[in-house]
C-alpha positions as CSV (number, residue, x, y, z in Angstrom):
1,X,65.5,23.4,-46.2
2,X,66.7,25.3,-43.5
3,X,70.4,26.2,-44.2
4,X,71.4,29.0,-42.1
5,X,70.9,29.4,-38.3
6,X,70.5,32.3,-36.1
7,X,70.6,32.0,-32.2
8,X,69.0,34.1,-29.6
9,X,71.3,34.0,-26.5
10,X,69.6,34.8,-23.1
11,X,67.2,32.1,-23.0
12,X,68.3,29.4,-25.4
13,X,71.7,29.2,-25.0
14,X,71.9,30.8,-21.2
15,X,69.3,31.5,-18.5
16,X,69.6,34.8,-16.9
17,X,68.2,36.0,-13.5
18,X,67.0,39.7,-14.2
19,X,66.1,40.1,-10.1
20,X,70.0,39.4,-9.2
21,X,70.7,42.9,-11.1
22,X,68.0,44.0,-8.6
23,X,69.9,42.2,-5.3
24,X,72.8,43.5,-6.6
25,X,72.0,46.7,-6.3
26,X,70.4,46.7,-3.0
27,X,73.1,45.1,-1.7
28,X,75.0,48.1,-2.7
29,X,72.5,50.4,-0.9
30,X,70.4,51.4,-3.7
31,X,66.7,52.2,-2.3
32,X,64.1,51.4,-5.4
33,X,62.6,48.8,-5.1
34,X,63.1,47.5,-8.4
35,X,65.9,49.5,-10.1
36,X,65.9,47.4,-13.1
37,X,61.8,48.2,-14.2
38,X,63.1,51.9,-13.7
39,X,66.0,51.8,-16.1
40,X,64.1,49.6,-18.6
41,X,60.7,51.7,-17.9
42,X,62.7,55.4,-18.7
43,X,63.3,54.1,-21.8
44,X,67.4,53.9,-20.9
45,X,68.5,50.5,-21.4
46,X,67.3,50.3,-25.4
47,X,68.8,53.5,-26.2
48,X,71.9,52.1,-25.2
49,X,71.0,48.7,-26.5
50,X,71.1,50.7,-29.6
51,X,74.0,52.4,-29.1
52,X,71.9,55.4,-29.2
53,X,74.5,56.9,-25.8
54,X,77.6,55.9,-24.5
55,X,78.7,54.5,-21.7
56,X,79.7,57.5,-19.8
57,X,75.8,58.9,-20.2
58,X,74.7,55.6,-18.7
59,X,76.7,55.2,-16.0
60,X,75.2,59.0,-14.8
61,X,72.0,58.4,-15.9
62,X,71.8,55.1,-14.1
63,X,73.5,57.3,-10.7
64,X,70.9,60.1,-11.6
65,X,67.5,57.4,-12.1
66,X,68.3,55.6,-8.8
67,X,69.5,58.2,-6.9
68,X,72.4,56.9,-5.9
69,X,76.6,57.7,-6.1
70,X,77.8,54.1,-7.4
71,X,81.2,54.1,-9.2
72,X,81.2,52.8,-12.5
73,X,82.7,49.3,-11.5
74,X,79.7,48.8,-9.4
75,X,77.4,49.5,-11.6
76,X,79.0,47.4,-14.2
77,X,79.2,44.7,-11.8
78,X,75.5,45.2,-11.2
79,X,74.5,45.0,-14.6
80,X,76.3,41.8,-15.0
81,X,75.3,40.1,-12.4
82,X,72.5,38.0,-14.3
83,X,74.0,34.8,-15.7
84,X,72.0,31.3,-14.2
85,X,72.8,28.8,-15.9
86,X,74.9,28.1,-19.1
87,X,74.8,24.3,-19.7
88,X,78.3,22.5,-21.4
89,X,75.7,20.2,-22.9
90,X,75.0,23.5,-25.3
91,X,78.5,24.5,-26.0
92,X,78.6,20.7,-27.4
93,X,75.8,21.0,-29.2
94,X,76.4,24.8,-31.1
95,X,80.1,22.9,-31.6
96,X,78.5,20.1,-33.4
97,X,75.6,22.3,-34.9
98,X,77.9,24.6,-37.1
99,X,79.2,21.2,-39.0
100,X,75.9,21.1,-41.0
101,X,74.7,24.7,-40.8
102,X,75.9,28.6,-40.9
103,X,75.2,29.7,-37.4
104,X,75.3,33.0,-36.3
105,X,74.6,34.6,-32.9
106,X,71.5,37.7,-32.0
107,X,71.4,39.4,-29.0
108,X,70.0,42.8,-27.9
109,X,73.1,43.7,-25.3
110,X,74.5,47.1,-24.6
111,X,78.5,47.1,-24.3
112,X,78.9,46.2,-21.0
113,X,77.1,43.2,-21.4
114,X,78.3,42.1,-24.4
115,X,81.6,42.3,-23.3
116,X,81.1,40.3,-20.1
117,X,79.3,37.8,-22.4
118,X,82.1,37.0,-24.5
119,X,84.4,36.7,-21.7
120,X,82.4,34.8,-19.1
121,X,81.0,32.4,-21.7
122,X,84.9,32.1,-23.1
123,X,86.0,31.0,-19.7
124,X,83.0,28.5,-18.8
125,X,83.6,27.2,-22.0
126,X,87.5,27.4,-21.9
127,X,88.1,28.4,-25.5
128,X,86.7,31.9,-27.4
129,X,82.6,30.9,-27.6
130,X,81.2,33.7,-29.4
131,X,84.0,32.9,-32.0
132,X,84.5,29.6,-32.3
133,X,80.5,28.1,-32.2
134,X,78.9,30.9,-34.5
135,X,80.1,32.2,-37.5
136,X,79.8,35.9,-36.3
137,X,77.9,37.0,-32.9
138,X,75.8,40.4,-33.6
139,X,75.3,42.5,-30.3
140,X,72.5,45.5,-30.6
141,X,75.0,48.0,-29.6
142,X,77.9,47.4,-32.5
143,X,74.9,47.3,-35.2
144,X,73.1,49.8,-33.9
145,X,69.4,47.9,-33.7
146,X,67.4,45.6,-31.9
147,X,65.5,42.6,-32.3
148,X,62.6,42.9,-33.4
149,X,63.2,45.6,-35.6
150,X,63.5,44.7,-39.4
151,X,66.9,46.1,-39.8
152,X,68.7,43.9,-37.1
153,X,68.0,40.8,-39.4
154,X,68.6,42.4,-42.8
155,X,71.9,43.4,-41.3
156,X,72.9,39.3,-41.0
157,X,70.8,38.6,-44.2
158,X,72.6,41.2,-46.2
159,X,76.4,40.6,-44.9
160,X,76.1,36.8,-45.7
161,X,74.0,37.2,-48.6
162,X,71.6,34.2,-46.8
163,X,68.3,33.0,-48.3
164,X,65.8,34.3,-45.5
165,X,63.4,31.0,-46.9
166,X,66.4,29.1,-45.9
167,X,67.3,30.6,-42.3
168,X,65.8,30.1,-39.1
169,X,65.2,32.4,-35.8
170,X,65.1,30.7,-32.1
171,X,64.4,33.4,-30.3
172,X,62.3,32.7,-26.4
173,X,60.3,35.8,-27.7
174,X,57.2,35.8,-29.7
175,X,57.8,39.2,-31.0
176,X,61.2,38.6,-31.7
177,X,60.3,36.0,-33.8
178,X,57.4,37.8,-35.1
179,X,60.3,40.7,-36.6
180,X,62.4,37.4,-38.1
181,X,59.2,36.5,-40.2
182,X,58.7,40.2,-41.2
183,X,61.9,39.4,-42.7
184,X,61.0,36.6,-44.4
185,X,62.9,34.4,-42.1
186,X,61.5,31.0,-40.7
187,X,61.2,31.5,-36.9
188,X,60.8,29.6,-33.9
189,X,59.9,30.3,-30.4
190,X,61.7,28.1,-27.9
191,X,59.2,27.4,-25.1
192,X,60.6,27.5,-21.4
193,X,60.3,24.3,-20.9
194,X,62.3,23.2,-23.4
195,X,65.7,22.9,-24.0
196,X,67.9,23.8,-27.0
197,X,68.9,20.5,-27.4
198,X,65.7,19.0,-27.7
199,X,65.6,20.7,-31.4
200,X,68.3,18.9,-32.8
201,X,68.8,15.2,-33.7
202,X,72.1,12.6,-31.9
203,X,73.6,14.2,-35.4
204,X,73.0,18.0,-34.4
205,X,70.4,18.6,-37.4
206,X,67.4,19.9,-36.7
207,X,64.9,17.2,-35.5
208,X,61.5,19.1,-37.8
209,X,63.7,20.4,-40.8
């Protein structure tokens, strides 16, 4: 019995829009044609996903990779440009969710992210989220790993003391859910085409538990 969940966020609880990052930029005069692939592809965005370098060396790695003499705002705004879509009808249904489970919160997101995150999703929501709907959100940057790497879900595991037989993963990526079962967690993989709510019963328990 599955007593413990853990939520992916970009995907099943918001959609994001990688290519606005991309129009952000060009709209700021930046000349690659897809700035984002380059700071993923130099390996820059999961070191500091990982918190492997601050925000100071990203800002002029960033201004260094792209060739460009954006201010640090701008970038930032860039790199949070990316939110889609971020449904009330899954606020209500994390709210409702926590009353029969411990739910807790996984994303891979570098500070800047994470921060806007928490705020933007506070103020769609109109109340603090990341606090109220999970037990604890974990961001890659404050525990210093990513998804899918076994540490990131011993970390939750070993905090809470949780059953990994008895907590689940929903995750939009295989491999991320391929690292939960490494773990010994149960995992699922929430296909595009369906929704978050469409896992859980009128009552908010899992429909396949």
């Amino acid at each position: 019995m599955i007593k413990n969940i853990i939520f992916d966020l970009c995907g099943p609880v918001i959609t994001i829009d990688l290519d606005l990052i991309d129009q952000r930029f060009h709209a700021l005069g930046v000349g690659a044609e897809k700035p984002y692939d380059l700071l993923v592809g130099s390996g820059l965005t999961e070191r500091f996903e990982s918190d492997e370098i601050s925000s100071r060396v990203f800002f002029d790695e960033v201004r260094s990779l792209l060739g460009c003499n954006l201010s640090d705002e701008e970038i930032t705004d860039c790199w949070n440009t990316l939110i889609t879509a971020f449904p009330m009808s899954h606020v209500e249904l994390l709210k409702g969710v926590r009353n029969h489970y411990r739910t807790f919160l996984l994303s891979n997101s570098d500070e800047i992210n994470a921060l806007f995150f928490k705020e933007e999703l506070g103020r769609r929501a109109g109340f603090d989220f990341t606090g109220q709907c999970f037990e604890e959100a974990f961001f890659s940057h404050a525990i210093g790993c990513r998804k899918p790497s076994l540490q990131a879900f011993s970390h939750i595991l070993n905090k809470y003391q949780l059953n990994p037989e008895e907590t689940l993963m929903i995750d939009d990526r295989e491999g991320h859910c391929e690292g939960a079962r490494k773990a010994g967690l149960k995992a699922l993989r929430l296909d595009p085409d369906t929704d978050l709510t469409q896992l859980f019963d009128e009552d908010f328990k899992l429909k396949n538990d």
